[in-house]
C-alpha positions, 0 to 999 in steps of 0.5 A: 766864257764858252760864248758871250751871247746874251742868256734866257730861259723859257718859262716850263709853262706845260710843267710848272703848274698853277701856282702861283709861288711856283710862277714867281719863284722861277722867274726869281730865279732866273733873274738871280742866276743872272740870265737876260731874259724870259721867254713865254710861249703862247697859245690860247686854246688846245684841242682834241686830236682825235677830233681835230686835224692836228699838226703840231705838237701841242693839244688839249692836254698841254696847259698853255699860262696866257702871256700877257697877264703872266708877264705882267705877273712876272714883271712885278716880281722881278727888276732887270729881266726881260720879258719876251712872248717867243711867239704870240700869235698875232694874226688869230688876235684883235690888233688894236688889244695886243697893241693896249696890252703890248704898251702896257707890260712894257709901261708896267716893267720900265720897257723889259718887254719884247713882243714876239710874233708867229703865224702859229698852225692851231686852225681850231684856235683861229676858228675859235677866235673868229679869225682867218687862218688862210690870210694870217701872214699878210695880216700879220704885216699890217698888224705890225704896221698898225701896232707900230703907230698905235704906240708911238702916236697919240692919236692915230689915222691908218687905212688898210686892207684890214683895219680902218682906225680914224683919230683913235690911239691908246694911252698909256703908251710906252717910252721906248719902242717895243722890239717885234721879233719874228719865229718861224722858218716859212721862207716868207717869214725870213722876207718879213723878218728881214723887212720889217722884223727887230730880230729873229727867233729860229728853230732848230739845230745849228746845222746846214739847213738852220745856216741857209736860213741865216743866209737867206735871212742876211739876203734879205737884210742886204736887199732892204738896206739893213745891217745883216752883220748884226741883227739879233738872232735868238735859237733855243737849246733843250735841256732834255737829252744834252749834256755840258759838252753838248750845250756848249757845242750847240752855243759856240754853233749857233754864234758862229752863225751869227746867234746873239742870244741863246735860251734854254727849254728845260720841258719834255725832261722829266723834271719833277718840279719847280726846283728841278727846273731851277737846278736845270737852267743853273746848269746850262748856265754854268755850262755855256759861261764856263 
Protein backbone atom coordinates (compact mmCIF):
# COMPACT_ATOMS: atom_id res chain seq x y z
CA UNK A 1 0.00 0.00 0.00
CA UNK A 2 1.13 3.68 -0.96
CA UNK A 3 -0.22 4.47 2.94
CA UNK A 4 -2.31 2.73 5.61
CA UNK A 5 -4.14 5.52 6.76
CA UNK A 6 -7.59 4.79 7.08
CA UNK A 7 -9.82 6.21 3.98
CA UNK A 8 -12.94 8.72 3.66
CA UNK A 9 -14.63 10.96 1.29
CA UNK A 10 -16.68 13.86 1.43
CA UNK A 11 -20.18 14.07 0.31
CA UNK A 12 -20.30 16.69 -3.19
CA UNK A 13 -23.01 18.41 -1.12
CA UNK A 14 -22.59 22.09 -3.48
CA UNK A 15 -22.60 19.55 -6.73
CA UNK A 16 -24.75 16.22 -6.05
CA UNK A 17 -28.08 17.96 -6.40
CA UNK A 18 -31.32 17.12 -4.68
CA UNK A 19 -31.88 13.73 -5.42
CA UNK A 20 -32.38 11.75 -3.36
CA UNK A 21 -31.15 8.49 -5.34
CA UNK A 22 -28.15 10.52 -6.21
CA UNK A 23 -27.55 10.98 -2.21
CA UNK A 24 -27.90 7.45 -1.70
CA UNK A 25 -26.03 6.02 -4.42
CA UNK A 26 -23.11 7.70 -3.39
CA UNK A 27 -23.01 6.92 -0.27
CA UNK A 28 -23.58 3.05 -1.61
CA UNK A 29 -20.89 3.84 -3.31
CA UNK A 30 -18.42 4.94 -0.92
CA UNK A 31 -19.04 2.18 1.23
CA UNK A 32 -18.64 -0.43 -1.52
CA UNK A 33 -15.34 1.18 -2.72
CA UNK A 34 -14.34 0.00 0.75
CA UNK A 35 -13.63 3.67 2.38
CA UNK A 36 -14.12 4.20 6.13
CA UNK A 37 -15.94 6.93 6.31
CA UNK A 38 -18.21 9.68 5.26
CA UNK A 39 -17.51 13.24 5.88
CA UNK A 40 -20.55 16.00 5.31
CA UNK A 41 -19.83 19.44 5.73
CA UNK A 42 -22.22 21.99 7.08
CA UNK A 43 -23.69 25.14 6.83
CA UNK A 44 -27.24 26.54 7.41
CA UNK A 45 -27.67 29.76 5.69
CA UNK A 46 -25.84 31.29 2.68
CA UNK A 47 -25.59 34.88 1.94
CA UNK A 48 -25.31 37.81 -0.65
CA UNK A 49 -22.12 38.97 -0.98
CA UNK A 50 -22.92 41.81 -2.43
CA UNK A 51 -24.83 42.69 0.49
CA UNK A 52 -22.78 41.14 3.18
CA UNK A 53 -19.10 41.44 4.48
CA UNK A 54 -17.96 37.85 3.22
CA UNK A 55 -14.93 36.07 4.34
CA UNK A 56 -15.09 32.64 3.13
CA UNK A 57 -15.52 30.92 0.34
CA UNK A 58 -18.86 29.99 0.43
CA UNK A 59 -22.29 32.12 -0.34
CA UNK A 60 -25.94 32.25 -1.28
CA UNK A 61 -25.35 30.45 -4.37
CA UNK A 62 -23.73 27.11 -2.73
CA UNK A 63 -26.38 24.72 -1.54
CA UNK A 64 -25.39 23.26 1.67
CA UNK A 65 -27.83 19.42 2.60
CA UNK A 66 -28.47 20.08 6.26
CA UNK A 67 -26.00 17.38 8.17
CA UNK A 68 -27.99 15.52 10.64
CA UNK A 69 -31.14 14.76 8.69
CA UNK A 70 -28.87 13.75 5.66
CA UNK A 71 -26.59 11.51 7.86
CA UNK A 72 -29.68 10.01 9.39
CA UNK A 73 -30.45 9.38 5.36
CA UNK A 74 -27.25 8.04 4.62
CA UNK A 75 -26.93 5.79 7.95
CA UNK A 76 -30.30 3.99 6.51
CA UNK A 77 -28.86 3.21 3.38
CA UNK A 78 -25.69 1.86 4.14
CA UNK A 79 -24.19 -0.75 7.35
CA UNK A 80 -20.36 -0.17 8.15
CA UNK A 81 -19.65 3.29 7.18
CA UNK A 82 -18.86 5.99 9.26
CA UNK A 83 -20.51 8.99 9.50
CA UNK A 84 -18.99 12.27 10.44
CA UNK A 85 -19.91 16.23 10.28
CA UNK A 86 -16.15 17.68 9.15
CA UNK A 87 -17.37 20.40 10.74
CA UNK A 88 -20.74 21.59 12.30
CA UNK A 89 -20.70 24.51 13.62
CA UNK A 90 -21.62 24.33 17.36
CA UNK A 91 -21.60 27.73 18.77
CA UNK A 92 -24.37 29.20 16.13
CA UNK A 93 -26.72 26.32 17.38
CA UNK A 94 -28.92 25.26 20.68
CA UNK A 95 -26.61 22.88 22.62
CA UNK A 96 -29.27 20.80 24.17
CA UNK A 97 -30.76 20.09 20.17
CA UNK A 98 -27.34 19.05 18.69
CA UNK A 99 -26.72 16.87 21.77
CA UNK A 100 -30.67 15.10 20.94
CA UNK A 101 -29.67 14.76 17.19
CA UNK A 102 -26.00 13.90 17.99
CA UNK A 103 -27.10 10.62 20.13
CA UNK A 104 -29.82 10.05 17.72
CA UNK A 105 -27.78 9.35 14.53
CA UNK A 106 -25.72 7.44 16.39
CA UNK A 107 -28.47 5.33 18.32
CA UNK A 108 -30.08 5.30 14.38
CA UNK A 109 -26.23 3.83 12.64
CA UNK A 110 -25.12 1.36 15.67
CA UNK A 111 -22.69 4.14 16.87
CA UNK A 112 -20.99 5.24 13.14
CA UNK A 113 -21.28 8.74 13.90
CA UNK A 114 -18.53 10.99 14.73
CA UNK A 115 -19.38 14.93 15.47
CA UNK A 116 -17.14 17.34 14.35
CA UNK A 117 -17.28 20.69 15.49
CA UNK A 118 -15.88 24.63 14.21
CA UNK A 119 -16.31 28.13 15.21
CA UNK A 120 -17.33 28.62 11.52
CA UNK A 121 -17.11 32.86 9.77
CA UNK A 122 -20.82 33.24 8.47
CA UNK A 123 -21.55 36.07 10.76
CA UNK A 124 -25.02 36.53 8.83
CA UNK A 125 -25.42 32.81 9.92
CA UNK A 126 -24.91 33.53 13.58
CA UNK A 127 -27.07 36.51 13.41
CA UNK A 128 -29.83 34.57 11.77
CA UNK A 129 -29.65 32.06 14.30
CA UNK A 130 -29.90 34.33 17.20
CA UNK A 131 -26.43 33.38 18.37
CA UNK A 132 -23.11 35.48 19.41
CA UNK A 133 -20.63 35.28 17.01
CA UNK A 134 -18.00 37.23 19.01
CA UNK A 135 -17.95 34.54 22.29
CA UNK A 136 -18.39 31.10 19.62
CA UNK A 137 -15.14 29.71 21.04
CA UNK A 138 -15.64 29.87 24.58
CA UNK A 139 -19.13 28.50 24.10
CA UNK A 140 -17.97 26.14 21.96
CA UNK A 141 -16.14 24.50 25.27
CA UNK A 142 -19.10 24.49 27.72
CA UNK A 143 -21.23 22.95 24.69
CA UNK A 144 -18.90 20.21 24.65
CA UNK A 145 -18.66 19.96 28.09
CA UNK A 146 -22.76 19.98 28.35
CA UNK A 147 -23.11 17.81 25.52
CA UNK A 148 -20.70 15.07 27.03
CA UNK A 149 -22.91 14.76 30.25
CA UNK A 150 -26.32 14.87 28.27
CA UNK A 151 -25.13 11.83 26.61
CA UNK A 152 -23.77 9.77 29.18
CA UNK A 153 -26.08 10.79 31.98
CA UNK A 154 -29.86 10.02 32.30
CA UNK A 155 -30.61 12.91 34.21
CA UNK A 156 -28.22 15.54 34.36
CA UNK A 157 -27.41 18.91 36.43
CA UNK A 158 -24.84 21.38 35.08
CA UNK A 159 -24.47 25.20 35.81
CA UNK A 160 -22.27 27.44 33.38
CA UNK A 161 -21.64 30.72 31.91
CA UNK A 162 -24.14 29.84 29.31
CA UNK A 163 -26.18 27.17 30.07
CA UNK A 164 -28.24 26.25 33.38
CA UNK A 165 -30.08 22.66 32.91
CA UNK A 166 -31.51 21.29 36.30
CA UNK A 167 -32.45 17.29 36.71
CA UNK A 168 -33.18 17.43 32.82
CA UNK A 169 -31.50 14.58 30.07
CA UNK A 170 -32.28 13.31 26.66
CA UNK A 171 -33.34 9.70 26.02
CA UNK A 172 -32.48 7.67 23.90
CA UNK A 173 -28.89 7.98 24.35
CA UNK A 174 -26.01 6.31 22.62
CA UNK A 175 -23.89 3.22 24.03
CA UNK A 176 -20.93 4.44 23.14
CA UNK A 177 -19.50 7.68 23.53
CA UNK A 178 -19.72 10.04 20.70
CA UNK A 179 -15.94 11.14 19.52
CA UNK A 180 -15.68 15.30 19.07
CA UNK A 181 -13.23 16.18 16.50
CA UNK A 182 -11.99 19.58 16.04
CA UNK A 183 -11.55 21.75 12.52
CA UNK A 184 -9.67 24.48 12.27
CA UNK A 185 -6.18 25.90 12.55
CA UNK A 186 -6.90 29.18 15.23
CA UNK A 187 -3.92 28.60 17.72
CA UNK A 188 -6.64 28.44 20.54
CA UNK A 189 -8.58 25.87 18.60
CA UNK A 190 -5.20 23.56 18.55
CA UNK A 191 -5.18 24.26 22.77
CA UNK A 192 -9.00 23.20 22.77
CA UNK A 193 -8.45 20.36 20.51
CA UNK A 194 -5.70 19.11 22.54
CA UNK A 195 -7.46 19.59 25.75
CA UNK A 196 -10.53 18.40 25.12
CA UNK A 197 -10.77 17.29 21.54
CA UNK A 198 -11.20 13.27 20.31
CA UNK A 199 -8.96 14.35 17.23
CA UNK A 200 -8.29 16.87 14.68
CA UNK A 201 -9.36 17.84 11.26
CA UNK A 202 -6.63 20.17 9.79
CA UNK A 203 -6.57 22.39 6.77
CA UNK A 204 -3.93 22.56 4.19
CA UNK A 205 -1.17 21.02 2.45
CA UNK A 206 1.57 18.85 4.27
CA UNK A 207 3.88 21.20 4.38
CA UNK A 208 6.02 23.56 6.75
CA UNK A 209 3.17 25.52 8.28
CA UNK A 210 0.47 22.23 8.26
CA UNK A 211 3.89 20.34 10.39
CA UNK A 212 4.11 23.35 12.96
CA UNK A 213 0.46 23.18 13.59
CA UNK A 214 0.86 19.36 14.31
CA UNK A 215 3.85 20.23 16.77
CA UNK A 216 1.83 22.77 18.52
CA UNK A 217 -0.72 20.49 18.68
CA UNK A 218 1.61 17.23 19.95
CA UNK A 219 2.73 20.65 22.62
CA UNK A 220 -0.09 20.77 23.70
CA UNK A 221 -1.31 17.16 24.04
CA UNK A 222 2.22 16.78 26.04
CA UNK A 223 1.19 19.40 28.64
CA UNK A 224 -2.65 17.82 29.51
CA UNK A 225 -0.88 14.62 29.99
CA UNK A 226 -2.20 12.97 26.52
CA UNK A 227 -0.60 10.74 24.02
CA UNK A 228 0.37 13.17 21.39
CA UNK A 229 1.99 10.05 19.32
CA UNK A 230 -1.34 8.72 18.58
CA UNK A 231 -4.22 11.32 18.53
CA UNK A 232 -6.14 11.16 15.38
CA UNK A 233 -5.48 13.57 12.67
CA UNK A 234 -7.59 13.57 9.47
CA UNK A 235 -6.62 16.37 6.41
CA UNK A 236 -8.19 16.29 3.06
CA UNK A 237 -6.77 15.92 -0.41
CA UNK A 238 -8.79 17.56 -3.45
CA UNK A 239 -9.21 15.66 -6.29
CA UNK A 240 -9.51 19.10 -8.63
CA UNK A 241 -5.87 19.57 -10.09
CA UNK A 242 -3.99 16.16 -8.55
CA UNK A 243 -2.98 13.47 -10.30
CA UNK A 244 -2.20 9.46 -8.91
CA UNK A 245 1.51 10.45 -8.19
CA UNK A 246 0.25 13.80 -6.53
CA UNK A 247 -2.33 12.21 -3.93
CA UNK A 248 -0.12 9.77 -2.99
CA UNK A 249 2.61 12.19 -2.52
CA UNK A 250 0.28 14.18 -0.46
CA UNK A 251 -0.64 10.71 1.80
CA UNK A 252 2.75 9.46 2.33
CA UNK A 253 3.28 13.61 3.79
CA UNK A 254 0.42 13.86 5.68
CA UNK A 255 1.43 10.17 7.56
CA UNK A 256 4.89 11.24 8.04
CA UNK A 257 3.10 14.16 10.03
CA UNK A 258 1.43 11.91 12.17
CA UNK A 259 -2.24 12.01 9.80
CA UNK A 260 -4.05 8.57 10.74
CA UNK A 261 -6.97 9.51 8.23
CA UNK A 262 -7.12 11.05 4.77
CA UNK A 263 -10.41 12.12 2.95
CA UNK A 264 -10.90 12.99 -0.50
CA UNK A 265 -12.98 16.22 -2.05
CA UNK A 266 -13.83 15.77 -5.30
CA UNK A 267 -16.03 19.62 -5.67
CA UNK A 268 -14.72 22.46 -7.47
CA UNK A 269 -13.58 19.77 -10.58
CA UNK A 270 -15.87 19.93 -12.79
CA UNK A 271 -17.52 16.81 -12.48
CA UNK A 272 -20.65 16.47 -14.20
CA UNK A 273 -22.39 14.27 -12.22
CA UNK A 274 -23.05 11.81 -9.62
CA UNK A 275 -21.26 9.03 -11.49
CA UNK A 276 -18.48 11.31 -12.09
CA UNK A 277 -17.93 11.63 -8.41
CA UNK A 278 -17.94 7.89 -7.94
CA UNK A 279 -15.42 7.40 -10.64
CA UNK A 280 -13.16 10.17 -8.95
CA UNK A 281 -13.01 8.58 -5.34
CA UNK A 282 -12.52 5.18 -6.99
CA UNK A 283 -9.50 6.78 -8.46
CA UNK A 284 -7.70 8.24 -5.60
CA UNK A 285 -8.37 5.23 -3.93
CA UNK A 286 -6.73 3.08 -6.23
CA UNK A 287 -4.09 5.66 -6.12
CA UNK A 288 -3.20 5.64 -2.34
CA UNK A 289 -3.89 1.86 -1.90
CA UNK A 290 -1.88 0.95 -4.68
Amino acid sequence: MATNLSLGAVLPTNEIGADPGAIRDYAQAVEGLGFDHLLVYDHVLGADPSVHQMTGPYTDEHPFHEVFVTLGFIAAHTRTLGLATAVLVLPQRQTALVAKQAAQLAVLSDNRFRLGVGSGWNQVEYAVLNENFRNRGRRQEEQIALMRALWSDHLVDFEGEFHSVRAAGIEPRPTAPIEVWFGGAHPKQLERTARIGDGWFPIGAPNADSEAMVETLRGHLRDHGRDADNFPIEPQAQFRGGNPELWVSHAERWGAMGATAMSIATMNAGLPDIDAHIEAIRQYRDAVTA
